[in-house]
VOZA-552793 format. One record per atom (N, C-alpha, C): residue in one letter; atom name; y, z, x. Coordinates in nm, 4 decimals. Each point is the difference from the previous one (the first is absolute). Example, Ala and Ser with C-alpha at 12.3 -4.5 7.8 and 13.67 -1.06 7.14 Angstrom:
REM VOZA-552793
<a; N; <-0.5690; 0.7800; 1.3190>>
<a; CA; <0.1190; 0.0000; -0.0890>>
<a; C; <0.1200; 0.0000; 0.0900>>
<s; N; <0.1050; -0.0720; -0.0350>>
<s; CA; <0.1190; 0.0060; 0.0820>>
<s; C; <0.1090; 0.0730; -0.0770>>
***
This chain:
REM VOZA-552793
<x; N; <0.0009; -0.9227; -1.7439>>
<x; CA; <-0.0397; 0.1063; 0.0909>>
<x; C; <-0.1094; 0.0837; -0.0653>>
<x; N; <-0.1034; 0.0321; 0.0421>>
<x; CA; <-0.1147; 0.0575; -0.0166>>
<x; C; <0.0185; 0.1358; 0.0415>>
<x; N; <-0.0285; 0.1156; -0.0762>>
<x; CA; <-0.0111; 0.1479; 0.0601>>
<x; C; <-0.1337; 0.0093; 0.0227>>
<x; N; <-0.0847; 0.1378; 0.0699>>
<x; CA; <-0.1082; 0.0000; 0.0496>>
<x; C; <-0.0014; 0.1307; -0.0060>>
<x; N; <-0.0957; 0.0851; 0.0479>>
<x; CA; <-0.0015; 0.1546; 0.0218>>
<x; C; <-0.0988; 0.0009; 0.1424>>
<x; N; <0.0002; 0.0258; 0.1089>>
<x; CA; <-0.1196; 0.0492; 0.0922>>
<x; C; <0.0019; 0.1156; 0.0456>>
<x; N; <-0.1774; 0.0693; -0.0026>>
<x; CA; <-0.0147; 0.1241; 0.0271>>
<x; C; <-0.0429; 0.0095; 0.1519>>
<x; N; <0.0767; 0.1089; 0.0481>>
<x; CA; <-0.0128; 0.0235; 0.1250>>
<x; C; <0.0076; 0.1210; 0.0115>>
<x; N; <-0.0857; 0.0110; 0.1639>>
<x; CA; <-0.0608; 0.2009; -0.0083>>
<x; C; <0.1165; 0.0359; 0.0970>>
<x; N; <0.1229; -0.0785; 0.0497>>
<x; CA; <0.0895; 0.0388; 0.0966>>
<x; C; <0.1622; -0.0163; 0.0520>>
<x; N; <0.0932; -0.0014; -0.1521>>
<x; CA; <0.0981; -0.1240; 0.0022>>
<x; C; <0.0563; 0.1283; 0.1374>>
<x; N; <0.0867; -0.1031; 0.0298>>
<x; CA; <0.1158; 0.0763; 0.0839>>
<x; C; <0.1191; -0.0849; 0.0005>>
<x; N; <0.0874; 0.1122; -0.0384>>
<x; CA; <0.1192; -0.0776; 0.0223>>
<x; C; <0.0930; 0.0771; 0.1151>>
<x; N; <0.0596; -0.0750; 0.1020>>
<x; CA; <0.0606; -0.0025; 0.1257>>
<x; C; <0.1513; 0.0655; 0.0052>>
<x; N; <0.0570; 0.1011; 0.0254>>
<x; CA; <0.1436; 0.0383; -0.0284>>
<x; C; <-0.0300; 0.0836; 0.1893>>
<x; N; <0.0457; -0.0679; 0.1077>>
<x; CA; <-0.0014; 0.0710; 0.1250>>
<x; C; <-0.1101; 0.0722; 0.0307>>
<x; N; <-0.1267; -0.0535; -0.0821>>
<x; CA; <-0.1594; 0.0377; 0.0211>>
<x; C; <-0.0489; -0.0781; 0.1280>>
<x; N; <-0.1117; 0.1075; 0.0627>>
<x; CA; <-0.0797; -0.0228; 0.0520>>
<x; C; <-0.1036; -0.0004; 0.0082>>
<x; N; <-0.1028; -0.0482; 0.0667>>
<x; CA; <-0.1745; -0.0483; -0.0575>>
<x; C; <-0.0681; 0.1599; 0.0764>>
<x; N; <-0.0253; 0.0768; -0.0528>>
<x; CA; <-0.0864; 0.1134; 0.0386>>
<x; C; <-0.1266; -0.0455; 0.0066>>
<x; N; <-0.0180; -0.0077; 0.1283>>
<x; CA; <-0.1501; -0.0585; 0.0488>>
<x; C; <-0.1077; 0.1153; -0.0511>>
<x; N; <-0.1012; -0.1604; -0.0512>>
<x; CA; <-0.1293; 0.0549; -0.0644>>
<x; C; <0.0408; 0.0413; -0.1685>>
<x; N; <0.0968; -0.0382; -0.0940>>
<x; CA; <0.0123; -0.0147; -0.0915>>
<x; C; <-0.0849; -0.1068; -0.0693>>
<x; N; <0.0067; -0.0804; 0.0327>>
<x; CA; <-0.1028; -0.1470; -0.0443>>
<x; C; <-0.0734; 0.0238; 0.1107>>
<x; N; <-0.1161; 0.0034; -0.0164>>
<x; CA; <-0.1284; -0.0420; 0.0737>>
<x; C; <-0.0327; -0.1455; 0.0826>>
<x; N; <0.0193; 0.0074; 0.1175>>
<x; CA; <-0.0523; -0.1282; 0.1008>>
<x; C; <0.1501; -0.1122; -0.0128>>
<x; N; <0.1032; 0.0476; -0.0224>>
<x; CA; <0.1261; -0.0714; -0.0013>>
<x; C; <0.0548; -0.0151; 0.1058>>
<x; N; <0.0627; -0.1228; 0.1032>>
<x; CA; <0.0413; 0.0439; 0.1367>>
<x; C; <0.1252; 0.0018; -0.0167>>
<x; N; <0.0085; 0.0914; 0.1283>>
<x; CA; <0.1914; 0.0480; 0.0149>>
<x; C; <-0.0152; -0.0159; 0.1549>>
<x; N; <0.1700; -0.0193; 0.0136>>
<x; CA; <0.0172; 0.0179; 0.1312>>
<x; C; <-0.0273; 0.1738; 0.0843>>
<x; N; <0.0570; -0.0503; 0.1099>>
<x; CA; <0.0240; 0.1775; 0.0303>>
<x; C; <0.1279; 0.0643; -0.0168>>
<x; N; <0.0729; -0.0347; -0.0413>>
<x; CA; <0.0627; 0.0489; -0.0966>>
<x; C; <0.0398; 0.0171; -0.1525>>
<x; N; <-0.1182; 0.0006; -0.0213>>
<x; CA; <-0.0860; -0.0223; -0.1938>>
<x; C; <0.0322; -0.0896; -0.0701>>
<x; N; <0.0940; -0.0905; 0.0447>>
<x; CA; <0.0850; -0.1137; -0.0448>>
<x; C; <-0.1849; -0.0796; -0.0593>>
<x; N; <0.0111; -0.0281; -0.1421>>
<x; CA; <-0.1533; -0.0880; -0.0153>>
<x; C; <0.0022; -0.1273; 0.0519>>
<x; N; <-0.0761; -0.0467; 0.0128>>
<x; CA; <-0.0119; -0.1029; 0.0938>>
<x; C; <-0.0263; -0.1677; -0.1025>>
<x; N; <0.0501; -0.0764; 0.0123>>
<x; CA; <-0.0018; -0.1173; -0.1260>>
<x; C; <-0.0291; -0.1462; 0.0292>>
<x; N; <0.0213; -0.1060; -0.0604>>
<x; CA; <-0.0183; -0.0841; 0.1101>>
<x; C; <0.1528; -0.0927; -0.1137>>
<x; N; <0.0104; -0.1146; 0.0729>>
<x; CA; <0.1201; -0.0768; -0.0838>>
<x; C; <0.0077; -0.0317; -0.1386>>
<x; N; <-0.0956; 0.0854; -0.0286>>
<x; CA; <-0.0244; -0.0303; -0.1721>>
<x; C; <0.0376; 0.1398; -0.0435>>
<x; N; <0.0333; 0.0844; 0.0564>>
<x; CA; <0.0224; 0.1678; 0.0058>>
<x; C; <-0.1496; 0.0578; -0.0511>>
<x; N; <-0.1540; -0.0889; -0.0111>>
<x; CA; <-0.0844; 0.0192; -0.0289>>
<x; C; <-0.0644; 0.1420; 0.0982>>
<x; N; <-0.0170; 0.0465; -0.0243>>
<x; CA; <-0.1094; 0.1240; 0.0797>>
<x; C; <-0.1286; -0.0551; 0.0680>>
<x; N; <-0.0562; 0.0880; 0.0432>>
<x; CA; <-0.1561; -0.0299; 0.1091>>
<x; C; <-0.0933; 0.0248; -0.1707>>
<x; N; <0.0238; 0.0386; -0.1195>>
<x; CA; <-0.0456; 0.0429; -0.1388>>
<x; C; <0.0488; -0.1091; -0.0317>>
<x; N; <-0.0866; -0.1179; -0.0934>>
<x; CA; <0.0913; -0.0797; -0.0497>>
<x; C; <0.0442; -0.0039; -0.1022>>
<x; N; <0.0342; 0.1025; -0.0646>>
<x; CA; <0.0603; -0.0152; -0.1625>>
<x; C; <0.1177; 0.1376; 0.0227>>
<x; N; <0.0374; 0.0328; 0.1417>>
<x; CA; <0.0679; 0.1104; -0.0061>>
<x; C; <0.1148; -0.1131; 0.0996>>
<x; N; <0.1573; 0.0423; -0.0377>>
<x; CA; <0.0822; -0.0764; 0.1056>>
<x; C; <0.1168; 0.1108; 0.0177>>
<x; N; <0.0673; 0.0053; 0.1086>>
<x; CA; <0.0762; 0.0943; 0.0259>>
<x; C; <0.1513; -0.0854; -0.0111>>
<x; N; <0.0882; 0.0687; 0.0305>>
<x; CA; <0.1861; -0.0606; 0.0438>>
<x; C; <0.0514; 0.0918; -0.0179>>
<x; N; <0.1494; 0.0132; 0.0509>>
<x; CA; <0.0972; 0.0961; 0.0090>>
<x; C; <-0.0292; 0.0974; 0.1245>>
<x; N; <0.0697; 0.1008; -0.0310>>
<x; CA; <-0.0066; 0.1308; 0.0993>>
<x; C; <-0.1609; 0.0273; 0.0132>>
<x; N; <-0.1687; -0.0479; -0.0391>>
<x; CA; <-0.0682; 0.0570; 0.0187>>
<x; C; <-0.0561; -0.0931; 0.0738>>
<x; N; <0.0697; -0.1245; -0.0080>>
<x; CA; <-0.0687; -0.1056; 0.0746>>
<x; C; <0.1114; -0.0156; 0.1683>>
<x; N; <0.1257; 0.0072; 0.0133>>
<x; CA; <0.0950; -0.0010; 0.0929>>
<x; C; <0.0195; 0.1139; 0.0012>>
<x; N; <-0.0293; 0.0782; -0.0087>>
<x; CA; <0.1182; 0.1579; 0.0302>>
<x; C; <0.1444; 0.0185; -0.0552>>
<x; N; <0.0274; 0.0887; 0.0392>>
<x; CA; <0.1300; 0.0472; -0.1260>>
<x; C; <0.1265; -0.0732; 0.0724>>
<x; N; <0.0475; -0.1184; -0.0918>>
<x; CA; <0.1007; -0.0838; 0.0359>>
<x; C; <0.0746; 0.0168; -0.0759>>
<x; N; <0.0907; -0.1484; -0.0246>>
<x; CA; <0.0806; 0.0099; -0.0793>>
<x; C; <-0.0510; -0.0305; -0.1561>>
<x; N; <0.1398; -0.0294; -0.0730>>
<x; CA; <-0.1141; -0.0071; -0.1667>>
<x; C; <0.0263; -0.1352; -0.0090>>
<x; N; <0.0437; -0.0688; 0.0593>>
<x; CA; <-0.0038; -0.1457; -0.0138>>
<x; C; <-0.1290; -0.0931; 0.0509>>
<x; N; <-0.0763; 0.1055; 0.1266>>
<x; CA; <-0.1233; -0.0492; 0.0295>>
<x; C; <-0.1140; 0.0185; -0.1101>>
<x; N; <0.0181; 0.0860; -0.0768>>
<x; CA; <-0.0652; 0.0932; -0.1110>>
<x; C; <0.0019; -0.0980; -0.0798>>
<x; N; <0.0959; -0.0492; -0.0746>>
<x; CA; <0.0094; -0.0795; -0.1335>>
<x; C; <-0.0382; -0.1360; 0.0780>>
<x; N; <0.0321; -0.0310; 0.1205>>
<x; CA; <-0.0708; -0.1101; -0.0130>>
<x; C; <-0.1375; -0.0382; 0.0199>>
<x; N; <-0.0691; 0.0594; 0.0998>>
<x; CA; <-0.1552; 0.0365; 0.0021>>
<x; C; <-0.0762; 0.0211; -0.0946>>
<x; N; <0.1042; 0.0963; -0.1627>>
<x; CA; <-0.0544; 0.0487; -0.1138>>
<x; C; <-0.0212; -0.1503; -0.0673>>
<x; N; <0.1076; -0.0629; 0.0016>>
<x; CA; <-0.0495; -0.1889; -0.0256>>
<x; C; <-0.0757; -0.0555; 0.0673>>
<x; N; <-0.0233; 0.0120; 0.1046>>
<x; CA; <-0.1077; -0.1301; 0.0770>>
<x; C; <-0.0788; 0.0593; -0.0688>>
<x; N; <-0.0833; 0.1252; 0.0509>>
<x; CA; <-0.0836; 0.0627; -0.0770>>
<x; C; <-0.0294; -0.0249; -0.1250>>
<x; N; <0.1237; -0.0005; -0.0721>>
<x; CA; <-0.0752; -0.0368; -0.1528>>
<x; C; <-0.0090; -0.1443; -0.0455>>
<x; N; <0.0255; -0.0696; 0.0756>>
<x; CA; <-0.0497; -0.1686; 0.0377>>
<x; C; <-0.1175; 0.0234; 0.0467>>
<x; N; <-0.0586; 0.0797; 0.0532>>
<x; CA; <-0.1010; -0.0588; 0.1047>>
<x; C; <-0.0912; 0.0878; -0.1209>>
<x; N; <0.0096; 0.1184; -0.0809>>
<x; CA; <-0.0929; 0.0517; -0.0925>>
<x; C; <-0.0157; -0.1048; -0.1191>>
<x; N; <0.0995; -0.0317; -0.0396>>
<x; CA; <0.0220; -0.1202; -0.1706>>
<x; C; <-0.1261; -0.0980; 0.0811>>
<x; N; <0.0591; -0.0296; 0.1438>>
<x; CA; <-0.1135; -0.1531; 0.0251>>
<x; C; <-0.1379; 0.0065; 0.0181>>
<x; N; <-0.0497; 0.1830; 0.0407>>
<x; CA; <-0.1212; -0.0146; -0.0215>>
<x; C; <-0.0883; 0.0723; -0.1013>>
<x; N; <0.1229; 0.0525; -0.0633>>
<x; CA; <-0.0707; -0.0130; -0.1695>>
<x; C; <-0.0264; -0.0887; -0.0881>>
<x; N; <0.0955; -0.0825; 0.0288>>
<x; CA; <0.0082; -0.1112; -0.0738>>
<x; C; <-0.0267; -0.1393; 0.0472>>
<x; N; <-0.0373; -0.0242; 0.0882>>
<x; CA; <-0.0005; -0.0912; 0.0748>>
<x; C; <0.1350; -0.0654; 0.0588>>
<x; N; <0.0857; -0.0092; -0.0815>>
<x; CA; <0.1235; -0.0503; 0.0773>>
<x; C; <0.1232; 0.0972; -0.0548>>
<x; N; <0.1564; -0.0275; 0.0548>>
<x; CA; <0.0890; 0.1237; -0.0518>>
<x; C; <0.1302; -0.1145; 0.0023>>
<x; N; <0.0671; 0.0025; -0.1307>>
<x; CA; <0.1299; -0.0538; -0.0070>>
<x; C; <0.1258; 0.0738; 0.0307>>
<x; N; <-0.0347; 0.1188; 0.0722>>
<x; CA; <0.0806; 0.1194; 0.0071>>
<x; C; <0.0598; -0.0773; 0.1204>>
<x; N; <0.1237; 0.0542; 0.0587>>
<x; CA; <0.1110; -0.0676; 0.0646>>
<x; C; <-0.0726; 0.0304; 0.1396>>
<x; N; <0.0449; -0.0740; 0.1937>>
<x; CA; <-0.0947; 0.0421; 0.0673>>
<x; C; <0.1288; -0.0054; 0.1405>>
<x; N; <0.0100; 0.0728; 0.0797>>
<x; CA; <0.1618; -0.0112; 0.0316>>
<x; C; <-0.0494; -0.1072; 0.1143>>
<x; N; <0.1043; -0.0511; 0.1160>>
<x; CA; <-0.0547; -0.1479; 0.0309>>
<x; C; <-0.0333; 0.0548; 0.1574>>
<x; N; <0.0057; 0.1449; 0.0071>>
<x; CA; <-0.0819; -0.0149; 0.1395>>
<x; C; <0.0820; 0.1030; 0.0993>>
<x; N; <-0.1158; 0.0199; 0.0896>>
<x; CA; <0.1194; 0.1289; 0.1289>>
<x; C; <-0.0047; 0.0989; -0.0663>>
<x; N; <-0.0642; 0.1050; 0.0893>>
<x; CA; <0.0013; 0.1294; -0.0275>>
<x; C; <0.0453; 0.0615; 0.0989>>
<x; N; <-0.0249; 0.1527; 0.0454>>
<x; CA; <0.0387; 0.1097; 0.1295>>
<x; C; <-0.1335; 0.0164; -0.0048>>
<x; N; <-0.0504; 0.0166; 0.1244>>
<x; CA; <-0.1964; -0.0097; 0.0745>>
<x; C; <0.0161; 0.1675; -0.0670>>
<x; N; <-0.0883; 0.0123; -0.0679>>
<x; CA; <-0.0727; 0.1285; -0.0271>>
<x; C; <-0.0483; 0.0945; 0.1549>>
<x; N; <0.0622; 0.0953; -0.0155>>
<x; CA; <-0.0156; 0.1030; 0.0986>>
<x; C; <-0.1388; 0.0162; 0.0612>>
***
């Protein structure tokens, strides 16, 4: 296992947060600020990806931890080109 360090001008971490529009510049959200992603939880920004409560709205925490994994499958694969990280086998609840 390889450690790494990356600098970023914006971490956020998600605890029943919501996306206060116009925080990131040119980012889309719904109309209800929910950010807007595509099946990669990738953003309309492509090196920015959303999940959890900022990407679905404030659910449960089981949607949370698991989104917080796809998500970090879908970041490992395009940092790295591919991700051995675990990937669950499918079926979600349609994002609001």
């Amino acid at each position: 296992m390889r450690t790494f360090f990356l600098t970023c001008e914006f971490p956020h971490d998600a605890c029943g947060e919501y996306y206060r529009r116009g925080k990131i510049s040119n980012i889309k959200s719904h109309k209800n600020s929910n950010i807007k992603s595509n099946e990669n939880y990738q953003t309309n920004i492509p090196h920015i990806f959303s999940a959890g409560d900022v990407r679905r709205g404030q659910s449960l925490i089981v949607w949370a931890i698991s989104e917080g994994r796809e998500a970090a499958y879908n970041v490992d694969r395009y940092l790295m080109g591919s991700s051995n990280l675990p990937m669950k086998d499918g079926g979600d609840l349609p994002i609001k």
